[in-house]
C-alpha positions as CSV (number, residue, x, y, z in Angstrom):
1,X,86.7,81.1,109.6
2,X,89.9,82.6,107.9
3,X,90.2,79.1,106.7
4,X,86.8,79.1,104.3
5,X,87.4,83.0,103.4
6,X,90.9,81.7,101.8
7,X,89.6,78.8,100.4
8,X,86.5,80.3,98.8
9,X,88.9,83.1,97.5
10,X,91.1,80.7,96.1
11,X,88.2,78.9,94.5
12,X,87.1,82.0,92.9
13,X,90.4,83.1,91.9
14,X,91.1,79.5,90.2
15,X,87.8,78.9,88.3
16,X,87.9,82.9,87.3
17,X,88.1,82.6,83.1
18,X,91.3,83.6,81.9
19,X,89.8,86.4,79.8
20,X,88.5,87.8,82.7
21,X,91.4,87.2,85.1
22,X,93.8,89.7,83.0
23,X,93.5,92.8,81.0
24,X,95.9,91.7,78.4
25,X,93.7,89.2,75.7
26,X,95.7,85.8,75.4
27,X,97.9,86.7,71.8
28,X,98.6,84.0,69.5
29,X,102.2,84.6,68.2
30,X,103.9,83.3,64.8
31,X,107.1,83.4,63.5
32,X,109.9,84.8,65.5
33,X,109.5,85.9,68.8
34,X,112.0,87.4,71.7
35,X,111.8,87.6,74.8
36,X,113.8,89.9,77.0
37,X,114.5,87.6,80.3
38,X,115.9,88.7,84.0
39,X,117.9,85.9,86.0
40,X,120.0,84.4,82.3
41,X,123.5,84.5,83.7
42,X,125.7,81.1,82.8
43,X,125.5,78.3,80.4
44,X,122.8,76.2,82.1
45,X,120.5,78.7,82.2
46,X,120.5,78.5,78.7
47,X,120.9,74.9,78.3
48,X,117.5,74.6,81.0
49,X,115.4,76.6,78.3
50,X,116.6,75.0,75.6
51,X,115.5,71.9,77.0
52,X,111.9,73.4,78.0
53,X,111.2,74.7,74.2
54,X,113.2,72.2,72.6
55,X,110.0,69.5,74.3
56,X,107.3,71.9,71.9
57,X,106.0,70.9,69.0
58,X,106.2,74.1,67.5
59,X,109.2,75.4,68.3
60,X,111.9,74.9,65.2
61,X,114.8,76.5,67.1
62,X,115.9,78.6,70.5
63,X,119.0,80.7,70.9
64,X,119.8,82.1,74.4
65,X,122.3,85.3,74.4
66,X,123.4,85.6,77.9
67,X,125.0,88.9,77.4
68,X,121.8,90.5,75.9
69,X,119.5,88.4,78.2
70,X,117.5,87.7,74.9
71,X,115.7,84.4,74.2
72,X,114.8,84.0,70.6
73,X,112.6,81.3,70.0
74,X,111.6,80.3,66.0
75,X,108.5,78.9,65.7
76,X,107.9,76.3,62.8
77,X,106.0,77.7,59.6
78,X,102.1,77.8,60.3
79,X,102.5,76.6,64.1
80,X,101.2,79.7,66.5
81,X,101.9,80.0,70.5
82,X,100.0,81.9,72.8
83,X,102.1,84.7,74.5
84,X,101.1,83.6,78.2
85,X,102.6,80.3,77.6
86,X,105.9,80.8,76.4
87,X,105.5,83.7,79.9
88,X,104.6,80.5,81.9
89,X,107.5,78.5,80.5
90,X,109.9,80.7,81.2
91,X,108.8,81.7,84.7
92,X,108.2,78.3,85.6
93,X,112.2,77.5,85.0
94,X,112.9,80.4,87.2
95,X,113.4,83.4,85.2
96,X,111.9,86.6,85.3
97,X,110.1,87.8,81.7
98,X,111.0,91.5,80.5
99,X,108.9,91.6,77.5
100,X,108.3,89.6,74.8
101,X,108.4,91.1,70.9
102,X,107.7,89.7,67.7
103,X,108.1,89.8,64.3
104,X,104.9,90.6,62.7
């Protein structure tokens, strides 16, 4: 029984919209954006996100300040990325996200 109450849960949690599964609305972002990030602390932590934006389309550069623990990522003229997934690329490489900013 505490089988099918998980399972159903988890059902419902996974086919829940996203718009209704958060309070924040999913944000398109342009230009620059930064992203203050817990867990940076050596050189391959930098190099590993570099290699995980570096793989996007519309990402024209990253620079990863260890000392700061700030992850700048340039997005190219007219390309857009939605706030949740450069979250989810970030905390899927390990690291904890702060906040994110951007230039408006």
């Amino acid at each position: 029984m505490k089988k099918l109450i998980l399972t159903t849960l988890a059902i419902l949690l996974i086919s829940t919209p996203q718009s209704f599964a958060s309070d924040n609305p999913i944000k398109d972002i342009t230009g620059d954006v930064f992203v203050s990030v817990n867990g940076l602390v050596c050189d391959f932590c930098a190099r590993a996100l570099e290699k995980v934006f570096g793989k996007r389309d519309e990402v024209n550069a990253i620079n990863v300040d260890l000392d700061k623990k700030i992850v700048t990522i340039d997005l190219k003229d007219g390309q857009t990325m939605e706030e949740e997934t450069i979250k989810k690329l970030i905390t899927d490489s390990g690291y904890n996200v702060e906040e994110v900013r951007y230039a408006e």
